[in-house]
C-alpha positions in Angstrom: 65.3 -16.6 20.3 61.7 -15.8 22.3 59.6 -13.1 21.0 57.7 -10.9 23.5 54.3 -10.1 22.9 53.9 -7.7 25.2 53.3 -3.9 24.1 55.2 -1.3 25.5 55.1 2.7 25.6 57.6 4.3 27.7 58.1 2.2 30.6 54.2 0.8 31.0 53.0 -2.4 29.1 49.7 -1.8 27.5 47.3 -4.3 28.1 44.7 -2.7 25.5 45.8 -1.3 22.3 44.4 0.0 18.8 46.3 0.6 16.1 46.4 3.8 14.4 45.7 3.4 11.3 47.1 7.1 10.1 50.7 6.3 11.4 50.7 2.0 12.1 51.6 2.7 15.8 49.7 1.6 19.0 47.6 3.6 21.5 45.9 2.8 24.4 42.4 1.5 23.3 40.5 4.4 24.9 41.9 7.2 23.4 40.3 9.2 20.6 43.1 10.5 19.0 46.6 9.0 18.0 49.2 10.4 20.3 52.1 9.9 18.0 50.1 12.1 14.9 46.6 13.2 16.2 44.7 11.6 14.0 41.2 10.5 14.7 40.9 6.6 16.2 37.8 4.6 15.9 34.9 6.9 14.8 32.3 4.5 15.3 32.8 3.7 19.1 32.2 7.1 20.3 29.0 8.4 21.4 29.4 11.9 22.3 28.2 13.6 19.1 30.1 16.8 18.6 33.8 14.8 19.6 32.5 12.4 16.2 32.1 15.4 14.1 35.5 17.0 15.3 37.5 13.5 14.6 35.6 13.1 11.4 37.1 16.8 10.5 40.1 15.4 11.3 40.1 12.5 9.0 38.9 14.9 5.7 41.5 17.6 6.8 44.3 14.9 6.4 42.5 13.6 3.1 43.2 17.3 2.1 46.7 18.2 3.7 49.3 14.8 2.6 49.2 12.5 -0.3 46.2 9.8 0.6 46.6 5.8 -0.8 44.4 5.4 -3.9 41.7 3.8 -1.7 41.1 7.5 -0.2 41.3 8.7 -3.4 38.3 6.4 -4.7 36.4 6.9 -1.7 36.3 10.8 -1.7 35.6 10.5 -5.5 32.5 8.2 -4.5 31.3 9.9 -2.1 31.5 13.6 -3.2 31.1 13.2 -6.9 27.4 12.4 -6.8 26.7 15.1 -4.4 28.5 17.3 -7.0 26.2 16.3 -9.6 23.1 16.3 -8.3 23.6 19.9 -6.7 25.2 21.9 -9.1 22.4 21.0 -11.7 19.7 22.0 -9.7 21.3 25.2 -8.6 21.4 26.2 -12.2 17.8 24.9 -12.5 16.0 26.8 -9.6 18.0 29.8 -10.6 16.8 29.3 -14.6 13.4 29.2 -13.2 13.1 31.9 -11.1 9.8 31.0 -9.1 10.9 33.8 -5.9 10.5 33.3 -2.6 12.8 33.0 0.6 12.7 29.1 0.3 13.7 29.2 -3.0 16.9 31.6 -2.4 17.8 29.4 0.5 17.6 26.1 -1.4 19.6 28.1 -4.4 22.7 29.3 -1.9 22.3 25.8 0.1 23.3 23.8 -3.1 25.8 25.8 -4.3 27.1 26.0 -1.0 27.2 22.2 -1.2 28.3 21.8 -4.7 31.8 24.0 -3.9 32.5 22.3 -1.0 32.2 18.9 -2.5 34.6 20.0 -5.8 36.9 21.5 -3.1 37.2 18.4 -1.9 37.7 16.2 -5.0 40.5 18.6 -6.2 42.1 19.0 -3.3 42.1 15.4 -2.6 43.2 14.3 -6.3 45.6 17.1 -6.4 47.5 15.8 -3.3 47.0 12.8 -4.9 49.5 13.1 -7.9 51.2 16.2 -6.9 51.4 15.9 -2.7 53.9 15.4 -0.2 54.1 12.1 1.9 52.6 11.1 5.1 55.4 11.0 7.6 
């Protein structure tokens, strides 16, 4: 029995393809997003600026909305955790010092600012973790 090799969606081969890496199934090799789940494809082949931001939302909203593998899990942790500690520590710093000024009250908000968003995103992350619902 002879295998085909050929990839097929609907009724046209495709001669270029990328795997999704969200939902294992192939796309044509220029898209951006998976057509089968949305999800972002190949964030280091685009250019345009603003579309690599949007597709990088896309990849920490799913971190955050369906159970991730454990290598997500490690990664967010990684990445995240540090910021976490180094701004949360000098928020309570600069505001134990006082010292005034505009640049100050900016730099207070800025790393608090910071230091919730990156403890949103290890909880949420390790929440879904042990508590979430599959990925379909």
């Amino acid at each position: 029995m002879e295998s085909s090799t050929e990839n097929i969606v609907g009724d046209q081969p495709l001669q270029n393809t990328i795997l999704c890496v969200a939902c294992m199934k192939e796309n044509n090799a220029a898209a951006t997003f998976c057509r089968f789940c949305n999800a972002a494809l190949g964030l280091s082949d685009n250019p345009d600026h603003l579309q690599k931001l949007a597709m990088e939302g896309a990849v920490y909203a799913k971190a955050v909305e369906v159970k991730p593998n454990i290598v997500i899990l490690v990664g967010v942790w990684l990445l995240f955790f540090p910021i976490l500690i180094v701004s949360l520590p000098s928020a309570i710093s600069m505001m134990l010092e006082g010292g005034g000024g505009s640049t100050s009250f900016v730099m207070f908000w800025l790393l608090i600012i910071t230091a919730v968003f990156s403890g949103a995103m290890i909880y949420k992350v390790t929440r879904n973790y042990f508590y979430g619902r599959k990925a379909n």
